[in-house]
C-alpha positions as CSV (number, residue, x, y, z in Angstrom):
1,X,40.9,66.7,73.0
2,X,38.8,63.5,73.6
3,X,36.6,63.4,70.6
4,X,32.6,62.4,71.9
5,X,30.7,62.1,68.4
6,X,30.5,58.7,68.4
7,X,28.4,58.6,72.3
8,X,26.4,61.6,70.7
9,X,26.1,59.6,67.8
10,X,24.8,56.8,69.6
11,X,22.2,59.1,71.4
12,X,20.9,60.3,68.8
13,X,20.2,57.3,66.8
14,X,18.9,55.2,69.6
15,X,16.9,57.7,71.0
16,X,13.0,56.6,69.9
17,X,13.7,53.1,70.8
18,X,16.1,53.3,73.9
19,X,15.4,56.6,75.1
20,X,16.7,55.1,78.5
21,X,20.3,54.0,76.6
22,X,20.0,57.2,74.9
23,X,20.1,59.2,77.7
24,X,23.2,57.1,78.9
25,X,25.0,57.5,76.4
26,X,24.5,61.6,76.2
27,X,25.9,61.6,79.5
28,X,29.1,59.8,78.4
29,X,29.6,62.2,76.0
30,X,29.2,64.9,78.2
31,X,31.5,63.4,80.8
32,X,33.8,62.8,77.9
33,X,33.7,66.5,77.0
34,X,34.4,67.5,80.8
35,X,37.6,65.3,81.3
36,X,39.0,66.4,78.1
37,X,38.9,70.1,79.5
38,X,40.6,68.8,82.9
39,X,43.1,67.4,81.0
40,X,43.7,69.9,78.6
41,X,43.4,72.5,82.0
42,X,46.0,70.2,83.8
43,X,48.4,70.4,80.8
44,X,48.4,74.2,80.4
45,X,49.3,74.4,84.4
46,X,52.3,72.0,83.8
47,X,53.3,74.1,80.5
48,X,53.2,77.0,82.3
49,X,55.0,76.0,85.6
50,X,57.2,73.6,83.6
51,X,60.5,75.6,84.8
52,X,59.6,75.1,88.6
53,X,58.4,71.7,88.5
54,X,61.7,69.9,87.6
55,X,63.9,72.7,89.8
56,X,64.6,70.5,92.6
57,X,66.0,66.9,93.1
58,X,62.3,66.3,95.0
59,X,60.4,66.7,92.0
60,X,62.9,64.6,90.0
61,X,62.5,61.5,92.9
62,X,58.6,62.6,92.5
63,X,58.3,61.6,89.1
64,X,60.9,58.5,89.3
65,X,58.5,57.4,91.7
66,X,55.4,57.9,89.7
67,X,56.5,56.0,86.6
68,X,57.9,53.2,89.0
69,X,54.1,53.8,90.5
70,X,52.5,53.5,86.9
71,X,54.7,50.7,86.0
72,X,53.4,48.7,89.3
73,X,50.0,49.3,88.8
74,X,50.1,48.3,84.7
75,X,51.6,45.0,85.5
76,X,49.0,44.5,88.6
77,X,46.1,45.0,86.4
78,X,47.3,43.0,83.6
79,X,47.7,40.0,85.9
80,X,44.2,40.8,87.1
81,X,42.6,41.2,83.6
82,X,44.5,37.7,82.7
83,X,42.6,35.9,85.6
């Protein structure tokens, strides 16, 4: 799980000064907290159907495609970030 202590952190020790940046920063850490539990809710649903994901040849060509997808996309934002 994503650890948020250091944008609670953050918050905290900026908050008489900047409450503004304070407050943006509590809200990272709250966002933090709520993809970590997507994640960690996404993962349980693959550990559970695990078995019936990878049954067919479709979901084998699904995720060949998707790390051909990912690969795509890391060198396309790399050449991006270079520029």
């Amino acid at each position: 799980m994503m650890n948020n202590q250091p944008f609670r952190f953050y918050s905290v020790s900026i908050s008489i000064l900047q409450p503004a940046l304070s407050d943006l920063f509590k809200e990272l850490a709250d966002e933090e907290m709520m993809h970590a539990k997507q994640i960690e809710l996404l993962q349980n649903i693959f550990q559970q159907a695990q078995e019936g994901f990878t049954e067919t040849p479709q979901s084998e060509n699904i995720n060949a495609d998707f790390l051909q997808n990912k690969e795509a996309a890391k060198r396309f934002f790399n050449k991006k970030h270079l520029e």
